[in-house]
MIVEXVO-910975 format. One record per residue (C-alpha): residue number from 1; residue in three letters; x, y, z. Coordinates in Angstrom, 2 decimals. Each point is the difference from the previous one (the first is absolute). Layout:
# MIVEXVO-910975
<tilum NUM; ALA; <X; Y; Z>> ...
END
This chain:
# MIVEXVO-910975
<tilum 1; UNK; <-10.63; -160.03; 83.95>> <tilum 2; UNK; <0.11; -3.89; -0.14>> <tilum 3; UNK; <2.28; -1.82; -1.40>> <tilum 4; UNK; <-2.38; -1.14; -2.99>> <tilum 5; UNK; <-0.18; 3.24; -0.51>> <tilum 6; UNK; <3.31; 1.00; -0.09>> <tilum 7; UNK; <0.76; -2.79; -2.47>> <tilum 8; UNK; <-2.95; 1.11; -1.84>> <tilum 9; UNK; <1.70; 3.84; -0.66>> <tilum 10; UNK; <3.58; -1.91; -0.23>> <tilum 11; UNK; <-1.72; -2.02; -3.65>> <tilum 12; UNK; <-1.77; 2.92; -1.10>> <tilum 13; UNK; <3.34; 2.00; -0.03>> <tilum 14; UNK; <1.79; -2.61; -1.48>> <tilum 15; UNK; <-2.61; -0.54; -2.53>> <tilum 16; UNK; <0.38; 3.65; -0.78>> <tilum 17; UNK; <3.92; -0.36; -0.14>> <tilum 18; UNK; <-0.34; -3.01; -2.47>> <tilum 19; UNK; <-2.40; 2.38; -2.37>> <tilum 20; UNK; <2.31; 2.79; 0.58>> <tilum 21; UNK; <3.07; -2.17; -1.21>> <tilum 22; UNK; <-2.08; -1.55; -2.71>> <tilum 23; UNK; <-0.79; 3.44; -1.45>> <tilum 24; UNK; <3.53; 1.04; 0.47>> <tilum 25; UNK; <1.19; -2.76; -2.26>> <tilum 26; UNK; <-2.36; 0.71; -2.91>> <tilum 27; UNK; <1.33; 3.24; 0.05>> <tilum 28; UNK; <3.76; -0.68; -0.27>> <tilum 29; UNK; <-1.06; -2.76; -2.31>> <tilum 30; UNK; <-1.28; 2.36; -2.35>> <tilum 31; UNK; <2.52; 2.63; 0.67>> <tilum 32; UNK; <2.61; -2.68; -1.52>> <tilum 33; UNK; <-1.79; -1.33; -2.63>> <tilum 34; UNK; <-0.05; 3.89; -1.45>> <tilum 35; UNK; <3.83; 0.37; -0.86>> <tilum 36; UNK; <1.23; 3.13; 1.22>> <tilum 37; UNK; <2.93; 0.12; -2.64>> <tilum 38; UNK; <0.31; -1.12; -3.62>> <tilum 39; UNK; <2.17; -2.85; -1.35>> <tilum 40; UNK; <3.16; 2.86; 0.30>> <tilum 41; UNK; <-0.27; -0.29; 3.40>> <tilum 42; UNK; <-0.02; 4.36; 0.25>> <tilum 43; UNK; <-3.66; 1.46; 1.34>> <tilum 44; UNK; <-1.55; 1.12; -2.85>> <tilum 45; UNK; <0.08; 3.42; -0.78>> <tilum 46; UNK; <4.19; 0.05; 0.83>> <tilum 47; UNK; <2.12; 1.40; -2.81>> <tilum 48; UNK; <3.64; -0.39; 0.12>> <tilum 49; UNK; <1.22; 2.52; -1.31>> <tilum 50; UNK; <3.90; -1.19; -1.60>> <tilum 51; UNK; <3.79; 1.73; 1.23>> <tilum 52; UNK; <0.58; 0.89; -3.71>> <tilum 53; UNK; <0.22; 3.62; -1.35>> <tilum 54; UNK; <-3.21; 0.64; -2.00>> <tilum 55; UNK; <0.56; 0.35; -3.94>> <tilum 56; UNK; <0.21; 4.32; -0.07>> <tilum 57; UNK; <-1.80; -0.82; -3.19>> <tilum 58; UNK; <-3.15; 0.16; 2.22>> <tilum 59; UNK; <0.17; 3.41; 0.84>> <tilum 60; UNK; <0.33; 1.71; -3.44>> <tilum 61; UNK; <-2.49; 2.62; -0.43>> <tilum 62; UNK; <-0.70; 0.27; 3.04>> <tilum 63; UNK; <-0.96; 2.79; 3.29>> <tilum 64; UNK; <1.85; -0.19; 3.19>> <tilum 65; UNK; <-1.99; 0.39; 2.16>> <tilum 66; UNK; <-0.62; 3.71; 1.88>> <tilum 67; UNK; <2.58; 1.63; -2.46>> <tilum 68; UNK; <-1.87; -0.54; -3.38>> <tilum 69; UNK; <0.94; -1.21; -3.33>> <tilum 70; UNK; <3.88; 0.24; -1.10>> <tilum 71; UNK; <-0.48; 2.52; -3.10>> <tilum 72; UNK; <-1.96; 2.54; 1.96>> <tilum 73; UNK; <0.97; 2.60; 2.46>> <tilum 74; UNK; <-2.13; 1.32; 2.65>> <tilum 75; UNK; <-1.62; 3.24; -0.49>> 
END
């Protein structure tokens, strides 16, 4: 190969590179413009879930689980 066309290959590749980079930053562009978290600042979808006991109110009238209701014996 000449020189020429050594140079030549050298500006195709780094015509290539520019169009690669190019692309590369309308991507991430993009990427931030779409915010990946709402104005809380948690991903959305997160629930915290608090340290306090529940109220017991919640579970009147209710089944645990794999043993059946409370006023009911098994047969």
């Amino acid at each position: 190969m000449s020189v020429q066309d050594d140079l030549a290959a050298v500006k195709r590749r780094l015509q290539d590179l520019e169009h690669t980079v190019e692309e590369l930053e309308r991507r991430v562009g993009s990427e931030r413009g779409a915010p990946s978290t709402p104005a809380t600042g948690r991903p959305e979808g997160l629930v915290t879930i608090p340290d306090a006991p529940y109220d017991s109110g919640l579970w009147v009238d209710t089944d645990d689980e794999g043993l059946g209701a409370r006023d009911r014996h098994a047969p």
